[in-house]
C-alpha positions as CSV (number, residue, x, y, z in Angstrom):
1,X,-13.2,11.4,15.8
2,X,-11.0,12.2,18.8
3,X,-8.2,14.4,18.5
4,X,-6.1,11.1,19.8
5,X,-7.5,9.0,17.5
6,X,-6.3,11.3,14.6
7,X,-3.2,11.7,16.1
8,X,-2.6,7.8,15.7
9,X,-4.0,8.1,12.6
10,X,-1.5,10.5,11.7
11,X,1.3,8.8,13.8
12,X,0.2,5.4,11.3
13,X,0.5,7.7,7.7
14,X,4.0,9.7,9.3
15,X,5.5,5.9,9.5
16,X,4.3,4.3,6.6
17,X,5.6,7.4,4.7
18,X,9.0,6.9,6.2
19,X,9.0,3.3,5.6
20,X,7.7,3.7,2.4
21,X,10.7,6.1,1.3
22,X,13.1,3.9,3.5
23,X,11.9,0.6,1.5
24,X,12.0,2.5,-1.3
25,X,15.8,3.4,-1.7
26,X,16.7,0.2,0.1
27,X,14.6,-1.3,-3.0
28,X,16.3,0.3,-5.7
29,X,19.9,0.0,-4.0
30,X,19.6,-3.3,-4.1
31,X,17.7,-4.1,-7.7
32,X,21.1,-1.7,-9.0
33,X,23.6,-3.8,-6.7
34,X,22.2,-7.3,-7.9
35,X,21.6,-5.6,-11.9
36,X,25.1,-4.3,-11.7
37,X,27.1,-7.6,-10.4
38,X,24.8,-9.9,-13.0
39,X,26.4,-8.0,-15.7
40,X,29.7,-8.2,-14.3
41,X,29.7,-11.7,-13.7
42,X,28.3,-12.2,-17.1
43,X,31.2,-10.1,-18.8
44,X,33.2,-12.1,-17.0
45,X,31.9,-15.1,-18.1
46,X,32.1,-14.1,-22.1
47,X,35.6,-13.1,-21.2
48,X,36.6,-16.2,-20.5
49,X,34.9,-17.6,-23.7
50,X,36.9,-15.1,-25.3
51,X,40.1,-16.1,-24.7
52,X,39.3,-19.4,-24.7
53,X,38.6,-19.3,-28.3
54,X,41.4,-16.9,-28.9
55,X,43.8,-19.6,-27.1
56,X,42.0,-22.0,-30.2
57,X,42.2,-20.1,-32.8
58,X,46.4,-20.5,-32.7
59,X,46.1,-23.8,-34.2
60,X,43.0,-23.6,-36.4
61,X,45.1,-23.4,-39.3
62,X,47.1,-26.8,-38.3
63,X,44.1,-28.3,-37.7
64,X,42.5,-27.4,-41.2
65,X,45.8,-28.9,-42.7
66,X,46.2,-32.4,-40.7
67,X,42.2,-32.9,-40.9
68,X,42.8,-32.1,-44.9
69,X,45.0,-34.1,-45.2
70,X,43.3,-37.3,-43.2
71,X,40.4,-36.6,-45.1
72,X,42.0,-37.3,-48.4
73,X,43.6,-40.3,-47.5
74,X,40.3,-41.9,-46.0
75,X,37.8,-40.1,-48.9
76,X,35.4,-42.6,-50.7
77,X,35.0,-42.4,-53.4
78,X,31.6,-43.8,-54.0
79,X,29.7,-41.6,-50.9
80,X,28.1,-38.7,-52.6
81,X,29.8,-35.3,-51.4
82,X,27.0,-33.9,-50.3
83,X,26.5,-36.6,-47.3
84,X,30.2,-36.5,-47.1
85,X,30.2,-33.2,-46.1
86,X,27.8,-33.2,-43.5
87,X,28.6,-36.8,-42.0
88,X,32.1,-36.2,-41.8
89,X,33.6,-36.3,-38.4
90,X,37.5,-37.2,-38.1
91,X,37.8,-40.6,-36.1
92,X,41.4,-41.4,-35.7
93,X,42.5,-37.7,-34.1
94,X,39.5,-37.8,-31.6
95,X,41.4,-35.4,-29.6
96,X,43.4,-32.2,-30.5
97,X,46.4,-33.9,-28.7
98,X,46.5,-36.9,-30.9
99,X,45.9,-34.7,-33.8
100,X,48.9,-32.1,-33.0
101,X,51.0,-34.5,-31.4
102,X,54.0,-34.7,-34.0
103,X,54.1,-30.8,-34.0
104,X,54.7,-31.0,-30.4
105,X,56.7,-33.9,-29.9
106,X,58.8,-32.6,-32.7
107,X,58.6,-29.2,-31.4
108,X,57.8,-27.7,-34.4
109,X,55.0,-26.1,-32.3
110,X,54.0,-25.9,-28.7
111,X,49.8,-26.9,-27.9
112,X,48.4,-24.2,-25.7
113,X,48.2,-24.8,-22.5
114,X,44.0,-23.3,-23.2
115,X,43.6,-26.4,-25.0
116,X,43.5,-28.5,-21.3
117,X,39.9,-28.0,-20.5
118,X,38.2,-27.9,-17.4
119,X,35.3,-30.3,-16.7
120,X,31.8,-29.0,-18.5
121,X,34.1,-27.0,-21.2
122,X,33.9,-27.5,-24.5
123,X,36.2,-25.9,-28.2
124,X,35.1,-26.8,-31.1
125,X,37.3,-25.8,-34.4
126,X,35.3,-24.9,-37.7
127,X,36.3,-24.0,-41.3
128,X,35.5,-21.3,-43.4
129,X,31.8,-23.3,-44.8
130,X,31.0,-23.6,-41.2
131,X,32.1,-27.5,-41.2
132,X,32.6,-29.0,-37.9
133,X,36.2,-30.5,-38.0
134,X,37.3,-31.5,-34.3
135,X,35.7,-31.3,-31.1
136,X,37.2,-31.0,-27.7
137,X,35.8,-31.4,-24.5
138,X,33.0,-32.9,-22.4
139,X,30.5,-30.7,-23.6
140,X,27.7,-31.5,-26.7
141,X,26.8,-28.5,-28.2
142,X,23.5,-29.4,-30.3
143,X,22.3,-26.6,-32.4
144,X,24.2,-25.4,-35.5
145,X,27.0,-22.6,-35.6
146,X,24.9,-20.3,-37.6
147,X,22.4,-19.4,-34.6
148,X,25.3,-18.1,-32.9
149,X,26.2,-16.1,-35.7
150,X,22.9,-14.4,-35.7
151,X,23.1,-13.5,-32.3
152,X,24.2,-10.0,-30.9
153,X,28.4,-10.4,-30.1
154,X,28.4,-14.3,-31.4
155,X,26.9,-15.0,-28.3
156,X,23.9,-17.8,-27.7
157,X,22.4,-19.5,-24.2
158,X,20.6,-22.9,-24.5
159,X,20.4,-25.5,-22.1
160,X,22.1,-24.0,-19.8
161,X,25.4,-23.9,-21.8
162,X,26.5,-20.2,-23.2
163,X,28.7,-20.3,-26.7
164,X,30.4,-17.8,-28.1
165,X,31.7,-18.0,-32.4
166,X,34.9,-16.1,-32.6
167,X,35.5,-15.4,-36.7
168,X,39.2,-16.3,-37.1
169,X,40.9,-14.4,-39.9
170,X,44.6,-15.6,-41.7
171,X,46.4,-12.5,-43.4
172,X,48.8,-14.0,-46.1
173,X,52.4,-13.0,-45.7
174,X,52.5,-12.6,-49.2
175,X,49.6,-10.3,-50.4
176,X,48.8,-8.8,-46.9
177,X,45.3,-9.3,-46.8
178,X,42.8,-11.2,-44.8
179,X,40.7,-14.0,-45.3
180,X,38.2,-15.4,-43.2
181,X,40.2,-19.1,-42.3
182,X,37.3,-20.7,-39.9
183,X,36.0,-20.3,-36.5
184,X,36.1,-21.1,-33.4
185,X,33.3,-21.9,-31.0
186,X,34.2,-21.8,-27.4
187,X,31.4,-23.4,-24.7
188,X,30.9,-23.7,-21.0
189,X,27.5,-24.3,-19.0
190,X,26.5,-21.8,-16.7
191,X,25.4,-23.5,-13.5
192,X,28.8,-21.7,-11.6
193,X,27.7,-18.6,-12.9
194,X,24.0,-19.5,-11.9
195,X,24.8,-20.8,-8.1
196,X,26.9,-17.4,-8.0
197,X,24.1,-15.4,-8.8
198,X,21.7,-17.4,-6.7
199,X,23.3,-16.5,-3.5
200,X,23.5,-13.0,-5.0
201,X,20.0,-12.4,-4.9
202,X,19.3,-14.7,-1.9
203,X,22.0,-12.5,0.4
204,X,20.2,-9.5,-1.3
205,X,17.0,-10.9,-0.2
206,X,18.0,-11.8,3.4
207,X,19.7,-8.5,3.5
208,X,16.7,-7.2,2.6
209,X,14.7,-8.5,4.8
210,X,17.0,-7.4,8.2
211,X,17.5,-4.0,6.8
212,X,13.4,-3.7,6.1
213,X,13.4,-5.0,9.8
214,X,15.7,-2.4,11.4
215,X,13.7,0.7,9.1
216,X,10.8,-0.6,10.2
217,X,11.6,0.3,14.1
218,X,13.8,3.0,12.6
219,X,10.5,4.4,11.5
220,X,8.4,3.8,14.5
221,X,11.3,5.8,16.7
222,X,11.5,8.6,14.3
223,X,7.7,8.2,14.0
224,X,7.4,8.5,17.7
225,X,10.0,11.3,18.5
226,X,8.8,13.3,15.8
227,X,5.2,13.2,17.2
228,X,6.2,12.9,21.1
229,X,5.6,17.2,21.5
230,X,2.6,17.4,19.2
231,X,1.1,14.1,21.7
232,X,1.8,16.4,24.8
233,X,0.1,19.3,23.2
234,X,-2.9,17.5,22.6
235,X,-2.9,16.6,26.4
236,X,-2.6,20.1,27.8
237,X,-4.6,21.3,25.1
238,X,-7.2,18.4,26.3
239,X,-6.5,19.5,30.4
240,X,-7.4,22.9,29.4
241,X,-10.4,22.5,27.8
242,X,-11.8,20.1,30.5
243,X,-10.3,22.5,33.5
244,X,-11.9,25.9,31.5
245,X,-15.3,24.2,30.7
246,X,-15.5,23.2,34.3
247,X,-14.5,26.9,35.7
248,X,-16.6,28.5,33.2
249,X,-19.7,26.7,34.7
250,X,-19.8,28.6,37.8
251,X,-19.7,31.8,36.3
252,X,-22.6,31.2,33.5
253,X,-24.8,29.2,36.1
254,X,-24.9,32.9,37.9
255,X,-25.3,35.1,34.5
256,X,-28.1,32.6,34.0
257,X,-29.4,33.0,37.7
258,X,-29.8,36.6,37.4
259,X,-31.2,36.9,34.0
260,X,-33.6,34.1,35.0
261,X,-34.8,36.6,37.9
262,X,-34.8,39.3,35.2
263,X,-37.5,37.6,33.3
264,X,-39.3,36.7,36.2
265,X,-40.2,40.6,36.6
266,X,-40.7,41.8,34.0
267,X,-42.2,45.0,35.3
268,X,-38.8,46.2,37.2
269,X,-36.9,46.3,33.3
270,X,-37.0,49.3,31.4
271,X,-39.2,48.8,28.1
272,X,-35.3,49.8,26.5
273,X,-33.6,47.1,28.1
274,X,-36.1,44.7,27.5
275,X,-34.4,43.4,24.0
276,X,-30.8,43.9,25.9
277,X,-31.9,41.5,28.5
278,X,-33.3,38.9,25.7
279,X,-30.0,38.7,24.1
280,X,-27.6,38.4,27.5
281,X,-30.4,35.4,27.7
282,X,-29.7,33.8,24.1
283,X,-26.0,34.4,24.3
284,X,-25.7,32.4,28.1
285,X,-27.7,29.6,27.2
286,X,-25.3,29.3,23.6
287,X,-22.4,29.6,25.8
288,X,-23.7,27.0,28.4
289,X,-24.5,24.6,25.2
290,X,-21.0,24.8,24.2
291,X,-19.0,25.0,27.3
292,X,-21.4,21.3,28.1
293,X,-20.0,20.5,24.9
294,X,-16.2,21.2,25.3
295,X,-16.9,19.4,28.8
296,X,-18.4,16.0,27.1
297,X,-15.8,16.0,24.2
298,X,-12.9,16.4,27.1
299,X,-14.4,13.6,28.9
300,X,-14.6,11.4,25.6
301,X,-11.2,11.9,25.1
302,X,-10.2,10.3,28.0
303,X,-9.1,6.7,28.6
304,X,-12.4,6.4,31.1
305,X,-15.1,7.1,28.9
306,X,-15.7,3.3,28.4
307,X,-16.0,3.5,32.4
308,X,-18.1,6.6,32.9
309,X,-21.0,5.6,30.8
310,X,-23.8,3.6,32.7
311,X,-24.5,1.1,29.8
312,X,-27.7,-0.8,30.5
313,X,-30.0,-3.0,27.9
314,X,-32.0,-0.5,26.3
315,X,-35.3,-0.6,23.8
316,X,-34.7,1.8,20.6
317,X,-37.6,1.9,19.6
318,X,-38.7,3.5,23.1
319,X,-35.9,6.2,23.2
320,X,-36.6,7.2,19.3
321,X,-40.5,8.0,20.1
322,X,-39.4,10.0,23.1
323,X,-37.0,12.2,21.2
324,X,-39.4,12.6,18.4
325,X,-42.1,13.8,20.3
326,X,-39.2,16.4,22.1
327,X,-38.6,17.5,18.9
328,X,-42.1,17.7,17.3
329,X,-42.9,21.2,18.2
330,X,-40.6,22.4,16.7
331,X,-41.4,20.7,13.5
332,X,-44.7,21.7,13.6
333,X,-43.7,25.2,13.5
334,X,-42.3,24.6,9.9
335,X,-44.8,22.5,9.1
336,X,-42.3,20.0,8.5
337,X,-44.2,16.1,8.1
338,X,-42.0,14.4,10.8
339,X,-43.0,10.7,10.7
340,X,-41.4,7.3,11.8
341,X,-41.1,4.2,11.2
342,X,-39.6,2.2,14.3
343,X,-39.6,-1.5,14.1
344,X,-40.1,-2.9,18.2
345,X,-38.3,-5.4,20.1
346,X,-34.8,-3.9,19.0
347,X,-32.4,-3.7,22.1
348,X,-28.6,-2.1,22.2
349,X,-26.6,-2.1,25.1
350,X,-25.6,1.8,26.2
351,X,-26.2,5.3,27.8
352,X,-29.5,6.2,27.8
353,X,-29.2,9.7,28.3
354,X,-26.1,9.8,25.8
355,X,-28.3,8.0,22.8
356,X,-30.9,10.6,22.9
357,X,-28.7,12.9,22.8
358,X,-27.0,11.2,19.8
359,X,-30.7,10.9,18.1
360,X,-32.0,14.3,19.4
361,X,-28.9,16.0,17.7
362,X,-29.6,14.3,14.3
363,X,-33.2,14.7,13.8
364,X,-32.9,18.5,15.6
365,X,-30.6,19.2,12.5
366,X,-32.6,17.2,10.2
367,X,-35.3,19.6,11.1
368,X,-33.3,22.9,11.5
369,X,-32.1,22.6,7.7
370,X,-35.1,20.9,6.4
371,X,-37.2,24.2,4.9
372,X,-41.0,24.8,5.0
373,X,-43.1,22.0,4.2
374,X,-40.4,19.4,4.2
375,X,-40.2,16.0,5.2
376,X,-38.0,13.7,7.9
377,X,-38.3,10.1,8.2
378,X,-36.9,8.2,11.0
379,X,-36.2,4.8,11.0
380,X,-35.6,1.5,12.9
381,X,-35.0,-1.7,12.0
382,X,-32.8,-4.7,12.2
383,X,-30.3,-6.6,9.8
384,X,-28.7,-9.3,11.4
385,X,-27.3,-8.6,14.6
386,X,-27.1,-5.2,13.8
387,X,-29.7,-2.3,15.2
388,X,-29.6,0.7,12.5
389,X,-31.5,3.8,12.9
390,X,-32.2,6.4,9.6
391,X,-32.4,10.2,10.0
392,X,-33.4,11.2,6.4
393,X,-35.0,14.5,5.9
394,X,-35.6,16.5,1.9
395,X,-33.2,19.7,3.4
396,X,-30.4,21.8,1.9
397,X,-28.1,18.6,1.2
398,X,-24.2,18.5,1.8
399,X,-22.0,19.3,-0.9
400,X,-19.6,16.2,-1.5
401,X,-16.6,18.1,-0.7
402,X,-17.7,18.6,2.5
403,X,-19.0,15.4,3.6
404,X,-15.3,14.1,5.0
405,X,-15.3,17.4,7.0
406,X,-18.6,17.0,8.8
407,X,-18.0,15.0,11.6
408,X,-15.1,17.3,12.5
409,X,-15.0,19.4,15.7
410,X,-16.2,23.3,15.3
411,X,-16.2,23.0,11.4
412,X,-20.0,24.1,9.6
413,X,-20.4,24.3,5.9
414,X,-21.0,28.0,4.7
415,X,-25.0,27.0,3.7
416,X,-25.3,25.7,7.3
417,X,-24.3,28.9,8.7
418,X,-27.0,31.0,6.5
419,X,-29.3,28.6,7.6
420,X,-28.5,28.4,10.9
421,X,-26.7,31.2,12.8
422,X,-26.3,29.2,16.3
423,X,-24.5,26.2,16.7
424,X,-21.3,25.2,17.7
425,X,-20.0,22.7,15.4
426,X,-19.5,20.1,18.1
427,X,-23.1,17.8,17.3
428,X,-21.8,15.9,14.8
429,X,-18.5,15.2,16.5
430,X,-19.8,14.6,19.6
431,X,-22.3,12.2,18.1
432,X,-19.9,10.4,16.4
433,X,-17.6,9.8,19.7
434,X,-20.6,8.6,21.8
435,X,-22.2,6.3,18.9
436,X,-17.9,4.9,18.8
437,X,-17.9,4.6,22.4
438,X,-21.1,2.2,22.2
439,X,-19.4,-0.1,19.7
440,X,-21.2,1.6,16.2
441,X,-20.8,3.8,13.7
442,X,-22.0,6.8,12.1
443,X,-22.4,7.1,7.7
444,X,-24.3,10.3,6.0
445,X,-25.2,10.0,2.3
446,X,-26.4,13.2,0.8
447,X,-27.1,15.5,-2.2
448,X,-27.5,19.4,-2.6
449,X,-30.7,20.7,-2.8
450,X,-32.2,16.7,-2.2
451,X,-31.5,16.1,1.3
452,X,-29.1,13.6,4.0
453,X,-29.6,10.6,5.3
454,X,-27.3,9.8,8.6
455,X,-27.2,5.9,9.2
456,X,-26.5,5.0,12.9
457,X,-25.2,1.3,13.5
458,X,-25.2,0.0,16.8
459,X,-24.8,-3.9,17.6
460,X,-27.8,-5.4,19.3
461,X,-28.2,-7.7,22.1
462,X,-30.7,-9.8,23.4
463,X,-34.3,-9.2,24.3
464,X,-33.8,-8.4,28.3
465,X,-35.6,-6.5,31.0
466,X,-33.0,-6.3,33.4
467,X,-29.2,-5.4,33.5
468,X,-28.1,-8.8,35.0
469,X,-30.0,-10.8,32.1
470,X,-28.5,-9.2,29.2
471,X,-26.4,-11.0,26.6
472,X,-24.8,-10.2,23.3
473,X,-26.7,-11.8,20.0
C-alpha cells in the first residue's frame, strides 16, 4: 500500500473519529433536551389535573348532600340495593350547574369558575365507596376509579385520555379530625400534549439532521487542515526518495564498474584483498537492488503510474514457466521440489516486465525461506473472469500477528531475518503496488512451522494475440 493511500486511509479514520464524537454529543444533547421537556410538559399537564380537581373538590361535599337528598326522594323501593347502587346515575341535575344552582342564585355559595370546562375535559365527583355521583364534561372515562388508585400519584393513561384521583378529605369542626369524604377524578386527553411533543422531536430531528450536516464538513475541514502538513511531508519525503535513488545510480553504476574490472583480473588483487573485494561486490549489488527499489516505489506513488506501464494482453501461463525456470537453480541447490501446475489459455492485461517481477519476488521468497528438502507449488487457474495465481511453499510460516504487517515497506519479521540476512523489505510492498496498479490483489494465508500461500488475483480478458484485438471478459 502507498504511503498516499494510507494517508487517505488515515485522513477517512481521523473524520469519522471526529464525526463520530461530534454526532455523539449532538446525540445525547438532544435525547437530554427532548427527555427533559417531555417531562416538563408532562408535569405540566398533571398540574393542571391537579388543580382541576382541587377547583372540584370545593363542592364535593354539596354535591354528596343535594345528590343524597335526590336520591331519597326518587329511591324504589322494590329495586334490590345492590343494582341500585351500581345503576344509579342522577338524571334531573345532569349538570353541576343545575345541581348547585339555588346555592348560587341564592348566594349561599359561589360555583368555581374551574367548574366551566374546556372542550375534551372532563370532572367527575365520587363518594367515599368509590360511587360515581355526577359527571361533568364532554369526556367518557370507561374504566373504574380503582385502577387509578393503584397507579403511582393517582395517575392512569388510556386511550389517549390521562386521569388523575385526587382523595378529598373533610375535617369536622367539631372533633378536628379527618375523614376521607370522596374523590375527585379530573380527565383531559392528551392529543395537545402529544402534537406538542411531536414537533418536539420532529424540530429535534430536523435540527439534527442540519447540525449532523454542518459537523460533517466541519469534520472534513478539520480533517483536512489537521492532515494538510503531514500530506506535504509525504510529497517531499516522496521527491526525495525519487531525486536520491536517481543520483545514487551514477555513483553505484561506477563502484560496480570498477569492481566488475576487479574480478575480471584476478591475478592483479592481492590473495588478502581478495575477500575485501567480494564483499564491496555483495554490498553494491544490495545497494543497487534497493536504490531500484526506492526508485519503482517513488514512481508507484505517483499519479502516472497507470500511464507509465506498457499494458499489453499477456499469457500467464507463459510468464510463470519463464520465472520458474529463472528461479529453478536456485531451488535445486536446496533440493527444494519446485513444481507447477499452470492451467493455459489464461490472459491479463499488464506489464510484462512488472508481473515477473511480481511472480519472481514471490516464488524467490517461497524458495529463500522454504528449508532443505521442501516443497513450492505454483499455480494457475481460472474462476470466472478472474485469473488467480498460488505461491504455496512448506517454509518457516508467518506468525499471525505479523501477517497485517507484511506487505508494509522495509518491515521483515525477526525469523525472516535469521533466515535471510539480505533483503530490503520492499518485495512484498512493491508487489502489492504493481499487482493494485493492474486492477488485482494480493492475500497470504499462513501457519508457523507449515508454510504460506500468497494468492494473486488479476482480472482476465479475452483470448488475443495482438494489442488492438484485446477486450475485457
Amino acid at each position: 500500500m502507498s504511503n498516499f493511500k494510507q494517508l487517505r486511509t488515515v485522513r477517512w479514520r481521523l473524520m469519522r473519529f471526529y464525526l463520530g464524537i461530534m454526532v455523539a454529543t449532538l446525540g445525547i444533547s438532544f435525547l437530554v433536551v427532548e427527555r427533559w421537556v417531555t417531562y416538563d410538559l408532562n408535569q405540566q399537564f398533571n398540574d393542571y389535573l391537579l388543580q382541576l380537581a382541587e377547583a372540584a373538590s370545593q363542592t364535593l361535599e354539596i354535591v354528596k348532600h343535594e345528590s343524597n337528598e335526590h336520591e331519597e326522594g326518587e329511591y324504589d323501593e322494590d329495586q334490590p340495593p345492590e343494582e341500585h347502587y351500581q345503576s344509579y346515575y342522577p338524571k334531573t341535575y345532569p349538570k353541576l350547574a343545575d345541581l348547585m344552582a339555588g346555592y348560587d342564585r341564592h348566594g349561599t355559595i359561589a360555583v368555581p369558575k374551574h367548574h366551566l370546562l374546556y372542550y375534551a375535559q372532563g370532572v367527575e365527583w365520587f363518594d367515599e365507596k368509590q360511587k360515581l355521583i355526577i359527571r361533568e364534561g364532554d369526556l367518557d372515562v370507561t374504566w373504574s376509579l380503582s385502577d387509578n388508585l393503584e397507579r403511582s400519584g393517582n395517575i392512569l393513561e388510556r386511550n389517549k385520555i390521562r386521569s388523575l384521583v385526587l382523595p378529598v378529605f373533610y375535617t369536622s369542626s367539631r372533633s378536628e379530625t379527618e375523614r376521607l369524604s370522596g374523590y375527585i377524578r379530573a380527565s383531559h386527553i392528551t392529543g395537545v400534549l402529544d402534537i406538542q411533543l411531536e414537533r418536539l422531536r420532529w424540530g429535534l430531528i430536523i435540527g439534527g439532521v442540519v447540525a449532523v450536516s454542518l459537523t460533517t464538513w466541519g469534520a472534513i475541514w478539520l480533517t483536512n487542515k489537521s492532515l494538510q502538513p503531514i500530506a506535504q511531508s509525504f510529497e517531499r519525503l516522496k521527491q526525495f526518495t525519487a531525486d536520491a535513488s536517481h543520483e545514487l545510480r551514477s555513483p553505484l553504476t561506477a563502484i560496480k564498474s570498477s569492481i566488475s574490472v576487479l574480478q575480471s583480473h584476478p591475478e592483479r588483487i592481492d590473495p588478502v584483498d581478495k575477500n575485501k573485494v567480494d564483499a564491496i561486490a555483495d554490498a553494491s549489488y544490495r545497494m543497487t537492488h534497493l536504490v531500484e527499489d526506492l526508485l519503482l516505489l517513488a514512481r508507484l506513488d505517483g499519479s502516472v503510474a497507470l500511464m507509465s506501464l506498457e499494458k499489453i494482453p499477456l499469457p500467464l501461463d507463459e510468464i510463470l514457466e519463464d520465472t520458474i525456470e529463472f528461479v529453478r537453480s536456485e531451488a535445486e541447490k536446496k533440493d527444494i521440489d519446485l513444481n507447477s501446475n499452470l492451467d493455459s489459455d489464461i490472459w491479463v492485461l499488464g506489464d510484462g516486465q512488472q508481473l515477473q517481477r511480481v511472480f519472481s519476488n514471490l516464488i524467490d521468497n517461497a524458495v529463500q525461506y522454504t528449508p532443505k528438502e521442501g516443497k513450492v507449488t505454483v499455480t494457475l487457474f481460472a474462476d470466472n473472469e478472474t485469473a488467480i495465481i498460488a505461491v504455496e511453499d512448506t517454509g518457516i510460516g508467518i506468525a499471525p500477528e505479523e501477517l497485517p504487517h507484511i506487505f508494509e515497506r522495509l518491515w521483515r519479521s525477526d525469523r525472516a531475518r535469521i533466515e535471510r540476512r539480505e533483503g530490503t523489505g520492499l518485495g512484498m510492498a512493491i508487489a502489492q503496488t504493481l499487482i493494485q496498479v493492474h486492477g488485482g490483489k494480493i492475500e497470504v494465508t499462513s501457519k508457523i512451522g507449515v508454510g504460506s500461500c500468497f494468492w494473486v488475483k488479476l482480472p482476465m480478458i479475452k483470448n488475443s494475440s495482438s494489442p488492438e484485438g484485446y477486450s475485457t471478459v
